[in-house]
C-alpha positions in Angstrom: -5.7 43.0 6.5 -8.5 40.5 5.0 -6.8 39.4 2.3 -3.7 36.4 3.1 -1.6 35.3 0.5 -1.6 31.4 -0.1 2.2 30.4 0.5 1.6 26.8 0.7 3.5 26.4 3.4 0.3 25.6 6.1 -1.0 22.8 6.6 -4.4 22.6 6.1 -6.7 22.6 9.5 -7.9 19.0 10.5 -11.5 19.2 9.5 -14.1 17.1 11.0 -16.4 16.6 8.9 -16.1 14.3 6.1 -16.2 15.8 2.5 -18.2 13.7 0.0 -15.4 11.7 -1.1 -14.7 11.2 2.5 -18.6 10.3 3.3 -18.4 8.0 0.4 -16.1 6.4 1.8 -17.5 5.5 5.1 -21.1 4.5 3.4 -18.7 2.0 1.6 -17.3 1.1 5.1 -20.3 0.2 6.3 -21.0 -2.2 3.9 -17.8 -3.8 4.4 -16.8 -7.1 7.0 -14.8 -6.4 10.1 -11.0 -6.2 9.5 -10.3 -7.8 12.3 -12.7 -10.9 12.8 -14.6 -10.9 9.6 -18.3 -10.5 11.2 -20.8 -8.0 10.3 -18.9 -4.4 11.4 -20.8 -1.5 13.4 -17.4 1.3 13.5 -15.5 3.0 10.7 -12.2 3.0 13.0 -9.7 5.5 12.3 -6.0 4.2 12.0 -3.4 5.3 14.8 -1.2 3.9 12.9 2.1 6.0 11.7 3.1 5.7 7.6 3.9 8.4 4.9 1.1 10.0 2.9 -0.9 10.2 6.3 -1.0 13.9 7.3 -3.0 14.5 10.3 -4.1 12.0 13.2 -7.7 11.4 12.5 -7.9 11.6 8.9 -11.1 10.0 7.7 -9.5 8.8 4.3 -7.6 6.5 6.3 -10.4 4.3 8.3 -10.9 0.3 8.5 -14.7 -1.4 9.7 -14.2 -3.2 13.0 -17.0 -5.0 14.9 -17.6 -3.2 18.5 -15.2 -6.1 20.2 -12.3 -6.0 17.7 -12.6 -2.2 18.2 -12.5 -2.2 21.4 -9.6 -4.9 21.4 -7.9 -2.6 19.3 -8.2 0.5 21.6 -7.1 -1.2 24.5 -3.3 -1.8 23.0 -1.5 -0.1 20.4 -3.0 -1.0 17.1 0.1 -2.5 15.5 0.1 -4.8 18.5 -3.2 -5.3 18.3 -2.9 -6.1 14.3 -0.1 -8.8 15.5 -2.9 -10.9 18.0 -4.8 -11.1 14.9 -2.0 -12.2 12.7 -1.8 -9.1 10.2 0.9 -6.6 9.5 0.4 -3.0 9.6 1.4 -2.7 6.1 -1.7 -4.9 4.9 -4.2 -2.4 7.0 -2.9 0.4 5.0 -3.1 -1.5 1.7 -6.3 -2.9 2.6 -7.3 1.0 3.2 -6.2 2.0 -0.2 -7.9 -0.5 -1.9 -11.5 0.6 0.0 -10.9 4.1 -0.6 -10.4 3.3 -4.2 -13.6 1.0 -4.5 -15.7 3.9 -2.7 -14.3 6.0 -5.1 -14.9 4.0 -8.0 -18.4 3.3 -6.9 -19.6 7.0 -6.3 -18.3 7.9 -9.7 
């Protein structure tokens, strides 16, 4: 029994380490201002944060940078709360996400 047919019906498993779109993506992080405060950023933060086109928990194509205090700030409350105190919507996170995965995309091209 070694061979499995592909169905397509199983999600793929949650990998943990980023591809090289995925690294990409977090070298282009790094470069990037904290999302919450605007200072220099230390953490590529992984959105809790519920929306369609996000299949697993922790997927790293869906990150923001955040300072060590905004990231801890964010940890401490739910993130959509958290993105209220600092007067953003959860729906500009995720666009501001697409629009960094894009860039890092662009830029490793």
């Amino acid at each position: 029994m070694g061979w499995s047919p592909n169905h397509k019906r199983i999600k793929e498993r949650y990998n943990p380490i980023p591809n090289t779109a995925e690294r990409a993506f977090e070298a282009h992080l790094r470069d990037q201002p904290c999302f919450g405060c605007g200072g220099r950023s230390h953490v590529c933060h992984h959105t809790r944060l519920e929306f369609d086109g996000k299949a697993r928990r922790r997927e790293h194509r869906w990150q923001m940078p955040l300072c060590n205090a905004c990231h801890l700030d964010c940890h401490k409350v739910r993130e959509a709360v958290w993105l209220e105190s600092i007067g953003k919507r959860p729906e500009q996170a995720i666009a501001y996400m697409n629009v960094q995965w894009g860039l890092s995309q662009r830029k490793a091209a």
